[in-house]
PDB file of N, CA, C and O in Angstrom, chain B, residues numbered from 101:
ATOM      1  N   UNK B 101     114.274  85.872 153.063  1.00  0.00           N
ATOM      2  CA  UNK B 101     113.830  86.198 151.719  1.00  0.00           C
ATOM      3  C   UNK B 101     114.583  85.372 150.681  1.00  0.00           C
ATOM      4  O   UNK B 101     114.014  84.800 149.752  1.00  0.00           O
ATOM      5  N   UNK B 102     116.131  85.339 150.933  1.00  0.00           N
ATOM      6  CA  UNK B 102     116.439  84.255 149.908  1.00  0.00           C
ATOM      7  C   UNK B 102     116.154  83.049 149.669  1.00  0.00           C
ATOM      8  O   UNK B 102     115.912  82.445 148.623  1.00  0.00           O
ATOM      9  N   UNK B 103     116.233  82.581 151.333  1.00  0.00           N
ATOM     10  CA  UNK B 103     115.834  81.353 151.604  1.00  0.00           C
ATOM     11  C   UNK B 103     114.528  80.787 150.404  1.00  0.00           C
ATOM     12  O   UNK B 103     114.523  79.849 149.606  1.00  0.00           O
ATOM     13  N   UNK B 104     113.435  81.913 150.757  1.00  0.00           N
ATOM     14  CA  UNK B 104     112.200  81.561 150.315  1.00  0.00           C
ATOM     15  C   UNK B 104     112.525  81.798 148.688  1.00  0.00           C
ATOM     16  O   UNK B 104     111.725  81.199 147.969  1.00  0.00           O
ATOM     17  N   UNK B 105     113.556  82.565 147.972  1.00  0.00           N
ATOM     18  CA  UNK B 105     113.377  82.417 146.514  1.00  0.00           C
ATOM     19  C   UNK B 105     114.109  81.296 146.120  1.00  0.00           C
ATOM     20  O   UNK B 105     114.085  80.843 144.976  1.00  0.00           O
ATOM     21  N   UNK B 106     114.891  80.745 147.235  1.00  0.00           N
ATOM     22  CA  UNK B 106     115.306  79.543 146.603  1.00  0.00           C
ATOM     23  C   UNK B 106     114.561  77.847 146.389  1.00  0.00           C
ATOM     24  O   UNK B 106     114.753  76.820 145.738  1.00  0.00           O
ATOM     25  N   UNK B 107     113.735  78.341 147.299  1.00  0.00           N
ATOM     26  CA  UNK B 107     112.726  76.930 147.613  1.00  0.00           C
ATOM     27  C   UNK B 107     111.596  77.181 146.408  1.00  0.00           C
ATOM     28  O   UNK B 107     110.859  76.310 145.945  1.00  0.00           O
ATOM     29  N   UNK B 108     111.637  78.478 146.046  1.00  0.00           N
ATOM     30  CA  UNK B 108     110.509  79.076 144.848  1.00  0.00           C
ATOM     31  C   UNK B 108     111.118  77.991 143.922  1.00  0.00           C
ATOM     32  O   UNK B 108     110.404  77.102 143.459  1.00  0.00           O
ATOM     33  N   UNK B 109     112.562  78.079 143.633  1.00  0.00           N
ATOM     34  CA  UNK B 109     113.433  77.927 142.109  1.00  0.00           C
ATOM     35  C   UNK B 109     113.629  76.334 142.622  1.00  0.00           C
ATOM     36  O   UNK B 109     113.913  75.492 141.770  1.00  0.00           O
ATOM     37  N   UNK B 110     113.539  76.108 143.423  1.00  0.00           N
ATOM     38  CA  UNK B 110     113.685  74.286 143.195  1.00  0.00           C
ATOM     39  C   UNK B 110     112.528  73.601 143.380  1.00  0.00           C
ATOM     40  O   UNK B 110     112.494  72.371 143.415  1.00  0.00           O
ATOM     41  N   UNK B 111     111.421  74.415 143.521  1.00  0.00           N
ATOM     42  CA  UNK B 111     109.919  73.648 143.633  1.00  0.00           C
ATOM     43  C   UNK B 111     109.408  73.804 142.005  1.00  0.00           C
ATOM     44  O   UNK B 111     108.554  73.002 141.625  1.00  0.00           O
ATOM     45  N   UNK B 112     109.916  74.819 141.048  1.00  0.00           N
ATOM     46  CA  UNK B 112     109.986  74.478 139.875  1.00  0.00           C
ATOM     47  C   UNK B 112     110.863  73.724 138.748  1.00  0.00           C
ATOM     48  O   UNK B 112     112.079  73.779 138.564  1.00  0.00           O
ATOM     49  N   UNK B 113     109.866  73.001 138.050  1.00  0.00           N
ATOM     50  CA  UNK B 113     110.771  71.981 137.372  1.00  0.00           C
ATOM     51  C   UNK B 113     111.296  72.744 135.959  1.00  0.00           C
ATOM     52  O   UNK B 113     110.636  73.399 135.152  1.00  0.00           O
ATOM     53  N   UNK B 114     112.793  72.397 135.967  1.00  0.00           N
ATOM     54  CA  UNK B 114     113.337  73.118 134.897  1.00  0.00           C
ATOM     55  C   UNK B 114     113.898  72.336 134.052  1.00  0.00           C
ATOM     56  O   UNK B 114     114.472  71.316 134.435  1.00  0.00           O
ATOM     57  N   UNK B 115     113.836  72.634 132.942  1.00  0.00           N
ATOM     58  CA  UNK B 115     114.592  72.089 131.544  1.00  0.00           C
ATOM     59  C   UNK B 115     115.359  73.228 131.114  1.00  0.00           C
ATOM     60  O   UNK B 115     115.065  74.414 130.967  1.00  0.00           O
ATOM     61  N   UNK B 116     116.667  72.411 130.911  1.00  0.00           N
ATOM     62  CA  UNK B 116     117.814  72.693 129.854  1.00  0.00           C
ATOM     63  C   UNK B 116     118.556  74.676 130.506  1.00  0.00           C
ATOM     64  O   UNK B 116     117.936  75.648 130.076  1.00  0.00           O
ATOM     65  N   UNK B 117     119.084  74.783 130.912  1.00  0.00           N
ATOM     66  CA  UNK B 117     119.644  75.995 131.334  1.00  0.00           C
ATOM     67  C   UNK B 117     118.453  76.752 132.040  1.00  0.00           C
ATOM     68  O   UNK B 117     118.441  77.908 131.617  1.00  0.00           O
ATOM     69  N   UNK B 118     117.895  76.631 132.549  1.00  0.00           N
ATOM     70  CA  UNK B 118     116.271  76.986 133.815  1.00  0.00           C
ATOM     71  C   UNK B 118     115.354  77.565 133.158  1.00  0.00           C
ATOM     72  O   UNK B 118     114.477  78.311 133.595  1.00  0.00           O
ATOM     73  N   UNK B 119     115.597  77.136 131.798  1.00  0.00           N
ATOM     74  CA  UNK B 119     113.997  77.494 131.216  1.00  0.00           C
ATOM     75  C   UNK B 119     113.200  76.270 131.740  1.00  0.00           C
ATOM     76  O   UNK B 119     113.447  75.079 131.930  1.00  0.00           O
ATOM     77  N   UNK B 120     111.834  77.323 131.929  1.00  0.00           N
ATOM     78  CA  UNK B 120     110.400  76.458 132.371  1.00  0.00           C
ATOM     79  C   UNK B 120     110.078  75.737 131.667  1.00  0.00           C
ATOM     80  O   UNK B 120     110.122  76.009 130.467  1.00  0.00           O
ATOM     81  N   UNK B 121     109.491  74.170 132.242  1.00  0.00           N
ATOM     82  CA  UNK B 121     108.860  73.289 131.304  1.00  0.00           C
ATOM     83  C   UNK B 121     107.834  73.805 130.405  1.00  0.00           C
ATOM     84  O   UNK B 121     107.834  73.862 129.175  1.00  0.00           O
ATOM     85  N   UNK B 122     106.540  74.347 131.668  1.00  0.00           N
ATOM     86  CA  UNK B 122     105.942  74.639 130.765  1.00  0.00           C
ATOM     87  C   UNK B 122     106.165  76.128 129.523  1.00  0.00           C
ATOM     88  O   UNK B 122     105.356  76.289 128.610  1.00  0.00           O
ATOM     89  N   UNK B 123     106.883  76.690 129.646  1.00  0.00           N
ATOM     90  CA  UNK B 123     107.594  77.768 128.606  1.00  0.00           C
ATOM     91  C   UNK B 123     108.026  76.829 127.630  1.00  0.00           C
ATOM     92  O   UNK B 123     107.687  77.029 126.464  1.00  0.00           O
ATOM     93  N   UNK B 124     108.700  75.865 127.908  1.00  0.00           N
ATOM     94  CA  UNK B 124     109.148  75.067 126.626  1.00  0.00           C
ATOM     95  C   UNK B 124     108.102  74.469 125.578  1.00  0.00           C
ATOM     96  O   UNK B 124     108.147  74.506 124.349  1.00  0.00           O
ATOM     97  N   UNK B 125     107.080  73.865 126.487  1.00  0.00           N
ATOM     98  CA  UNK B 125     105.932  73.173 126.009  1.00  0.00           C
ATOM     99  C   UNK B 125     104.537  73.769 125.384  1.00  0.00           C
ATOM    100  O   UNK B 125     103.715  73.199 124.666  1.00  0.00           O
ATOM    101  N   UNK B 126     104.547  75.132 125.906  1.00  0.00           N
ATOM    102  CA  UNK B 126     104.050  76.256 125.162  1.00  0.00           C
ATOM    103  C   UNK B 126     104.466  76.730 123.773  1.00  0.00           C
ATOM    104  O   UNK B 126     103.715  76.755 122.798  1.00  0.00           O
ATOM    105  N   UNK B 127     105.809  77.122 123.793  1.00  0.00           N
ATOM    106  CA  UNK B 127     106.260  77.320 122.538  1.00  0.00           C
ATOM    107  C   UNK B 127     106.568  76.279 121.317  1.00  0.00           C
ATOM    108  O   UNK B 127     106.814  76.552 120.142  1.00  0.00           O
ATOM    109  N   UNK B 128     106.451  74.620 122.142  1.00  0.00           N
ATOM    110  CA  UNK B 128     106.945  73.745 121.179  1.00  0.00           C
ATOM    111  C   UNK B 128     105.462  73.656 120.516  1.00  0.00           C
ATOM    112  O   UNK B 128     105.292  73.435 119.317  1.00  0.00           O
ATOM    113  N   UNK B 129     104.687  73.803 121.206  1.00  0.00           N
ATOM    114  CA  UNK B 129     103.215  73.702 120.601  1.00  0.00           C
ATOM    115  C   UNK B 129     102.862  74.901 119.657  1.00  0.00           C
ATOM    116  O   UNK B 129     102.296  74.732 118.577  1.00  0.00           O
ATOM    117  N   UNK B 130     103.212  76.031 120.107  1.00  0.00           N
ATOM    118  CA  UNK B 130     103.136  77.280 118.840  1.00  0.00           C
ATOM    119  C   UNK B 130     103.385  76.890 117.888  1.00  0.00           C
ATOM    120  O   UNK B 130     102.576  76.759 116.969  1.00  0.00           O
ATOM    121  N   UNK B 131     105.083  76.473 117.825  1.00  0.00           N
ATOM    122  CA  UNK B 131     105.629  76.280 116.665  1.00  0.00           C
ATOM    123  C   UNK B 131     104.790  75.091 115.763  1.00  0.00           C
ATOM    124  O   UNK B 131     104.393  75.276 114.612  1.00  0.00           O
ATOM    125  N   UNK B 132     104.604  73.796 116.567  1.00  0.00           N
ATOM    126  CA  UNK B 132     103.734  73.127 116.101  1.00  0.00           C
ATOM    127  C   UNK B 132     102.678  73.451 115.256  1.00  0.00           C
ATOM    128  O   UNK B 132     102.450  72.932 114.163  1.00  0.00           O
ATOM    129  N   UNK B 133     101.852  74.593 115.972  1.00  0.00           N
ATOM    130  CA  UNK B 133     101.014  74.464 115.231  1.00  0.00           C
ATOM    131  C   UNK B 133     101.085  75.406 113.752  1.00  0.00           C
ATOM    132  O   UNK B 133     100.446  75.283 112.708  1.00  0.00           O
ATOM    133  N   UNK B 134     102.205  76.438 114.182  1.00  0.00           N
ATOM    134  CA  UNK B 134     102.745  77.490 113.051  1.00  0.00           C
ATOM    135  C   UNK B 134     102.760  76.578 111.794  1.00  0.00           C
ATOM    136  O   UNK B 134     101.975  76.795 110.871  1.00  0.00           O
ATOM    137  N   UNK B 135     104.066  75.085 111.745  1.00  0.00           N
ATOM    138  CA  UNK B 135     104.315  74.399 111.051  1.00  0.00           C
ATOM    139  C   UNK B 135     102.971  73.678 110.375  1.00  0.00           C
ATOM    140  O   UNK B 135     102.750  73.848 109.176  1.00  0.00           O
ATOM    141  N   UNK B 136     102.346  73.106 110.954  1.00  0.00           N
ATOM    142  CA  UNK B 136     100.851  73.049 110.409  1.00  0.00           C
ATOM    143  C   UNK B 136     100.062  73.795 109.503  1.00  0.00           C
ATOM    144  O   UNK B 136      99.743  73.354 108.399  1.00  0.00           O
ATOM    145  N   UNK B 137      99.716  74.973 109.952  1.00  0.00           N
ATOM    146  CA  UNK B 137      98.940  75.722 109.241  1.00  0.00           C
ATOM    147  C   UNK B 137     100.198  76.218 108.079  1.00  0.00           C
ATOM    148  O   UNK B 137      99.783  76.307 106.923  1.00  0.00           O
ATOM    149  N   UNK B 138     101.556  76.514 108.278  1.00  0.00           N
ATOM    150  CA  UNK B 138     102.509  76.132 106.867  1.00  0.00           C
ATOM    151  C   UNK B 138     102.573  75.149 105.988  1.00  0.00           C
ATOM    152  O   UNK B 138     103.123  75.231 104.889  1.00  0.00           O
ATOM    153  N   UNK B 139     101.930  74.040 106.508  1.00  0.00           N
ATOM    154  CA  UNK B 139     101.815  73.026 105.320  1.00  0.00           C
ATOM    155  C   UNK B 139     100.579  72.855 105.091  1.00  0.00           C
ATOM    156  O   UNK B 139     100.459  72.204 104.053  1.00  0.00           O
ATOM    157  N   UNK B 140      99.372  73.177 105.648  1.00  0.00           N
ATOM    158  CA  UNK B 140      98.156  73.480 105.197  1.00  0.00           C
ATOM    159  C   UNK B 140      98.200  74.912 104.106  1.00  0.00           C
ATOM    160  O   UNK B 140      97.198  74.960 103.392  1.00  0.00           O
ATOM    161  N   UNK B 141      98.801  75.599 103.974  1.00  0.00           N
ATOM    162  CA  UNK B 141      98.448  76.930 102.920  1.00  0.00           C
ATOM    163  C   UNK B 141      99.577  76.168 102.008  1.00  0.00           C
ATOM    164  O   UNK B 141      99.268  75.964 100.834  1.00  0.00           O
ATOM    165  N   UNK B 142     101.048  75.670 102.532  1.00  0.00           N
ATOM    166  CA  UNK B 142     101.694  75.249 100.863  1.00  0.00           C
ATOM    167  C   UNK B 142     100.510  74.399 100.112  1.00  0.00           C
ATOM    168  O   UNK B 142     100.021  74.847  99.075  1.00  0.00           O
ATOM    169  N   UNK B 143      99.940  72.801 100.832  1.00  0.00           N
ATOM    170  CA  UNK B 143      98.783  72.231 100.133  1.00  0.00           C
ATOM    171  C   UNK B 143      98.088  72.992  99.479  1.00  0.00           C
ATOM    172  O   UNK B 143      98.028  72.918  98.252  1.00  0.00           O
ATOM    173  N   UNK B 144      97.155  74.241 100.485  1.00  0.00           N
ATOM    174  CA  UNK B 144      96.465  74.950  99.458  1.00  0.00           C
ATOM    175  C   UNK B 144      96.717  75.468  97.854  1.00  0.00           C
ATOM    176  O   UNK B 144      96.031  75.398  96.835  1.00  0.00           O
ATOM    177  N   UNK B 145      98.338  76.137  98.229  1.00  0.00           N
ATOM    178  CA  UNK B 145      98.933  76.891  97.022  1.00  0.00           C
ATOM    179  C   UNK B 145      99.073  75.806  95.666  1.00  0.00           C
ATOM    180  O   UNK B 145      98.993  76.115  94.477  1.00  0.00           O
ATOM    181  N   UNK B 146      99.267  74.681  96.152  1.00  0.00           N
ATOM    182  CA  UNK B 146      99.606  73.840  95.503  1.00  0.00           C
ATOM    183  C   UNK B 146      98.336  73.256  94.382  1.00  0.00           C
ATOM    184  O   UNK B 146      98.320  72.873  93.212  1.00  0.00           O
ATOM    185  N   UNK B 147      97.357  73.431  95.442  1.00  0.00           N
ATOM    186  CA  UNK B 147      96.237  72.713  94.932  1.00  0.00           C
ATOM    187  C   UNK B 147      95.510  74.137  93.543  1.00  0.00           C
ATOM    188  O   UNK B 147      95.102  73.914  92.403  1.00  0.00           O
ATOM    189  N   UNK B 148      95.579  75.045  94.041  1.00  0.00           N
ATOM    190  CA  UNK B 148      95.364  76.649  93.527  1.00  0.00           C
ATOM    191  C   UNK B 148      96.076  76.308  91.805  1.00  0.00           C
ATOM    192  O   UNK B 148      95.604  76.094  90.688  1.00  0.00           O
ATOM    193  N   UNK B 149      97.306  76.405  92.348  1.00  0.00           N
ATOM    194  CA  UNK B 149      98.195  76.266  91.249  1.00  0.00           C
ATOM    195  C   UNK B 149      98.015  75.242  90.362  1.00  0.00           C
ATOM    196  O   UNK B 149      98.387  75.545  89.228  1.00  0.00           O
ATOM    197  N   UNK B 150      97.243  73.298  90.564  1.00  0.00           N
ATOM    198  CA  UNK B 150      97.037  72.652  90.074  1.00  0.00           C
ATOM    199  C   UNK B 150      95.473  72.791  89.213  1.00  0.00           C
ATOM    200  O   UNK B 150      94.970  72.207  88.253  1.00  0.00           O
ATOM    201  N   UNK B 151      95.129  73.682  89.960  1.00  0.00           N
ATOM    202  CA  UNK B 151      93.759  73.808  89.152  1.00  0.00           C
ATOM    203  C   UNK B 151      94.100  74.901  88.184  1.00  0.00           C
ATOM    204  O   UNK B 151      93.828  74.509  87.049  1.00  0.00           O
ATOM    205  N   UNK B 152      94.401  75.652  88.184  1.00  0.00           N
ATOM    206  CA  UNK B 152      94.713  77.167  87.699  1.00  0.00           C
ATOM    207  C   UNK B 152      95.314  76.312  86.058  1.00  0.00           C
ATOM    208  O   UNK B 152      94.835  76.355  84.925  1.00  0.00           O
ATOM    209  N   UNK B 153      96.398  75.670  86.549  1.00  0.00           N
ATOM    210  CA  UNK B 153      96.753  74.735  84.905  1.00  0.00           C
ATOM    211  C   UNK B 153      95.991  73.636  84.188  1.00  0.00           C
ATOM    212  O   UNK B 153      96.123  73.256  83.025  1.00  0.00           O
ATOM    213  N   UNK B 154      94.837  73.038  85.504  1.00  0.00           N
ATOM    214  CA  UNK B 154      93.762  72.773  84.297  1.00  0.00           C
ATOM    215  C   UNK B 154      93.328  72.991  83.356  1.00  0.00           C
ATOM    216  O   UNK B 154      93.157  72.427  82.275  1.00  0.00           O
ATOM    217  N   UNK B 155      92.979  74.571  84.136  1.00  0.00           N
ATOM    218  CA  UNK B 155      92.376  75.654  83.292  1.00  0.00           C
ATOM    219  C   UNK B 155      92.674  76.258  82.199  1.00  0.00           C
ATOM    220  O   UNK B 155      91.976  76.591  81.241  1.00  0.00           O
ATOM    221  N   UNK B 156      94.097  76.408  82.487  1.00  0.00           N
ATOM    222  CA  UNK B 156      94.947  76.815  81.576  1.00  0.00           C
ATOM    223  C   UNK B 156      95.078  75.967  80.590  1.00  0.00           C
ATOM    224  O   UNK B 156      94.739  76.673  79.640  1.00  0.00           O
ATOM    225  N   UNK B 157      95.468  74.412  79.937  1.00  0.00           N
ATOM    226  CA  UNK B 157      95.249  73.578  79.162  1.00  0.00           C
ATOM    227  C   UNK B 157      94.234  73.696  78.511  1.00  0.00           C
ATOM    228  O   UNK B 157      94.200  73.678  77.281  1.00  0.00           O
ATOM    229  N   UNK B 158      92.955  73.876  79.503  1.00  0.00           N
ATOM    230  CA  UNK B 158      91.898  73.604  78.909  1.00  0.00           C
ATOM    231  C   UNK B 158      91.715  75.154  78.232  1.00  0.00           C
ATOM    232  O   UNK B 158      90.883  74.917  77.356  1.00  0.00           O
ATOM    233  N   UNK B 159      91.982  76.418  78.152  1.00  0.00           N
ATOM    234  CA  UNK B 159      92.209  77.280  77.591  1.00  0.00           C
ATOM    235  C   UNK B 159      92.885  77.084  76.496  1.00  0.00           C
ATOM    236  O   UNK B 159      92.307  77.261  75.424  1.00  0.00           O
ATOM    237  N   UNK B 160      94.263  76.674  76.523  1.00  0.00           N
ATOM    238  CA  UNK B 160      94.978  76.571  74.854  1.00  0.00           C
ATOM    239  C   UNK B 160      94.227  75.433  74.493  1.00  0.00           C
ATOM    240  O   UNK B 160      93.273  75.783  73.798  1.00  0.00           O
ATOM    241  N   UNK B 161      94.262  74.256  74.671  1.00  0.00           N
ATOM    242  CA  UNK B 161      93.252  73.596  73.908  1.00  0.00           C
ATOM    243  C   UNK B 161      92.040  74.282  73.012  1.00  0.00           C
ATOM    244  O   UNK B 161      91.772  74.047  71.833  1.00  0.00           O
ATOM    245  N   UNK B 162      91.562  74.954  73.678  1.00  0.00           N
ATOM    246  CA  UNK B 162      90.225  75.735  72.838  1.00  0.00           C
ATOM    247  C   UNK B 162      90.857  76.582  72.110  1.00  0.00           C
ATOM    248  O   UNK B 162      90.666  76.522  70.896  1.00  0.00           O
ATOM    249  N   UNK B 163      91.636  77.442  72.566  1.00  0.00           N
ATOM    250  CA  UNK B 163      92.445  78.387  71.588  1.00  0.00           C
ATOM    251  C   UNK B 163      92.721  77.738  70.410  1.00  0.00           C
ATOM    252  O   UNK B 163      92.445  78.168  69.290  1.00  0.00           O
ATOM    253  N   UNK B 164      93.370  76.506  70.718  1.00  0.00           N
ATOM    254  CA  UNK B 164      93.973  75.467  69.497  1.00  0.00           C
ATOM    255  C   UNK B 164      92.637  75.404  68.716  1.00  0.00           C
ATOM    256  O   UNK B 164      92.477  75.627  67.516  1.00  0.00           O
ATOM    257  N   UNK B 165      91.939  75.143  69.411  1.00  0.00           N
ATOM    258  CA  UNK B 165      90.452  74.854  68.557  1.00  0.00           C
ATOM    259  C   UNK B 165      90.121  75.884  67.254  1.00  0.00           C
ATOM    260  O   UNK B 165      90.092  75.881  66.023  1.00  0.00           O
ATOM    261  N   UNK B 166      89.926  76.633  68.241  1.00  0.00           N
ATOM    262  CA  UNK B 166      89.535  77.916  67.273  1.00  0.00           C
ATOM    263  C   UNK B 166      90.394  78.441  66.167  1.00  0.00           C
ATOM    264  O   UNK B 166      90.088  78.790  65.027  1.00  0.00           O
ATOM    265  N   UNK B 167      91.624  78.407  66.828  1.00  0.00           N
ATOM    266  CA  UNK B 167      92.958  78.687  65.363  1.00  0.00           C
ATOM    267  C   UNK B 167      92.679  78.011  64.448  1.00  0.00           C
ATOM    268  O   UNK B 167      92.558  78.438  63.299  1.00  0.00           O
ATOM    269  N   UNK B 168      92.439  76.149  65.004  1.00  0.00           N
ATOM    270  CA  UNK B 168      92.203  75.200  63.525  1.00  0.00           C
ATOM    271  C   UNK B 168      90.976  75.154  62.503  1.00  0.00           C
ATOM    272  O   UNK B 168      91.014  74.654  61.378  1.00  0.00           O
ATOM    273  N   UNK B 169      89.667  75.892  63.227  1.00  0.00           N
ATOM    274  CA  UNK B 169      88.416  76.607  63.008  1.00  0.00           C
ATOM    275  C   UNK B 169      89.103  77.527  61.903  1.00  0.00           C
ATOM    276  O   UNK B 169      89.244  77.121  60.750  1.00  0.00           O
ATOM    277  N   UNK B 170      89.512  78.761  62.309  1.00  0.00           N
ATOM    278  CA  UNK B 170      89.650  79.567  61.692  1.00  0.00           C
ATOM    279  C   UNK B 170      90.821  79.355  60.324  1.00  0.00           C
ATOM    280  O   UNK B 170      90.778  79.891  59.217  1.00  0.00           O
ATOM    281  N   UNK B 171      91.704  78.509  60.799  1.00  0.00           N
ATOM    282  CA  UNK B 171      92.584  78.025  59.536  1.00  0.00           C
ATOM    283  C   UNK B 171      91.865  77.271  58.427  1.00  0.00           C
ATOM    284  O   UNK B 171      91.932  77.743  57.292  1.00  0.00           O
ATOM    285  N   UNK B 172      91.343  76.412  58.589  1.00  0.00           N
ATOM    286  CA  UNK B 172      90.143  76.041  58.138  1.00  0.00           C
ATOM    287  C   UNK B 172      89.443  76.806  57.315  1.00  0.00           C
ATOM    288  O   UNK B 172      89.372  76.634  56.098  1.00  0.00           O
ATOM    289  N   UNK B 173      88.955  77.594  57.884  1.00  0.00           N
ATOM    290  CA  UNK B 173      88.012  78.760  57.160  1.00  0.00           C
ATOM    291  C   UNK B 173      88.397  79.284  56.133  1.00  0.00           C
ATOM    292  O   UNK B 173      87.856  79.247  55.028  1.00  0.00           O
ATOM    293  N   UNK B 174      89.736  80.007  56.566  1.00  0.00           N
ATOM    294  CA  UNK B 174      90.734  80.587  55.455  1.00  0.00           C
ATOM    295  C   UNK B 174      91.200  80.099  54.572  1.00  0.00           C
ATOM    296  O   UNK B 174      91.729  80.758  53.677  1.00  0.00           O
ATOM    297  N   UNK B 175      91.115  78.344  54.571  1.00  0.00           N
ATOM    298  CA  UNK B 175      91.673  77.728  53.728  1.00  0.00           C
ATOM    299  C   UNK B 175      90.888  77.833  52.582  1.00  0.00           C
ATOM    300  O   UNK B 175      91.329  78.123  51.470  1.00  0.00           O
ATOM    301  N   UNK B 176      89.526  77.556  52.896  1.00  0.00           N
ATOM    302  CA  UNK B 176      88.056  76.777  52.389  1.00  0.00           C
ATOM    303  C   UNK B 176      87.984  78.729  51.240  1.00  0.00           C
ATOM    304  O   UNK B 176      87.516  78.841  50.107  1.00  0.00           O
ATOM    305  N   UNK B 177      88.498  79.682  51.945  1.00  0.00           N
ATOM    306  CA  UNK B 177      87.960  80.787  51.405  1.00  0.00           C
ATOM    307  C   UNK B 177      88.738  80.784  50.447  1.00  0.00           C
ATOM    308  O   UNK B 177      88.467  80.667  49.252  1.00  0.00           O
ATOM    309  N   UNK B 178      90.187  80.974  51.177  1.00  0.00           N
ATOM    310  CA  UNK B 178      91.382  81.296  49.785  1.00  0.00           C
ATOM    311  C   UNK B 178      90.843  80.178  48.288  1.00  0.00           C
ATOM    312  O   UNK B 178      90.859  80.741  47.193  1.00  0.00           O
ATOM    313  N   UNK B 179      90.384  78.615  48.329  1.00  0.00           N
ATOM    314  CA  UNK B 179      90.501  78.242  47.294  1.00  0.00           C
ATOM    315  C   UNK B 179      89.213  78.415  46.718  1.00  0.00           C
ATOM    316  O   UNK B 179      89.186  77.708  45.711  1.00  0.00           O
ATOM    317  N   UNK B 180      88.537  78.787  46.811  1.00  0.00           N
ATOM    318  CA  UNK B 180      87.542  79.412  46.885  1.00  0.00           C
ATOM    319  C   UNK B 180      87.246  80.207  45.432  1.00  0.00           C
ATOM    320  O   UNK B 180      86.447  80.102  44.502  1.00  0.00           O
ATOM    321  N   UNK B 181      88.348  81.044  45.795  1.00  0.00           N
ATOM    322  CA  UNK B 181      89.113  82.333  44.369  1.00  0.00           C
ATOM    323  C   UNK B 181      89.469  81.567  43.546  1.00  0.00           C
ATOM    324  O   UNK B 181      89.996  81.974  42.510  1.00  0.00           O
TER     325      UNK B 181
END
């Protein structure tokens, strides 16, 4: 019986303290792909966030608009009197 668990443990190929290759190569690929889809959602956030302050510009801009509209107005009224 030992005999046979030992011929088990040297007919598998081991990396680094007898972890399994393929255990290693499994998890290096998880992580892989973990790291991936982490820099696919930062891009996303990024891109979210770059539009979002388009928007936003293009919001005070109009705001600006309308204040100078309305300053305007008030001006045209006050001399008006």
């Amino acid at each position: 019986m030992e005999r046979l668990m030992r011929q088990r443990c040297a007919a598998k190929p081991m990396l680094f303290d007898n972890v399994d290759v393929s255990v290693f190569l499994y998890r290096f690929l998880a992580y892989s792909l973990l790291y991936l889809i982490k820099i696919r959602c930062i891009c996303e956030v990024t891109t979210f966030i770059n539009a979002m302050t388009r928007q936003t510009n293009t919001l005070f801009r109009l705001l600006d608009s309308v204040s100078s509209a309305f300053r305007f107005i008030i001006l045209c009224c006050s001399a008006s009197y």
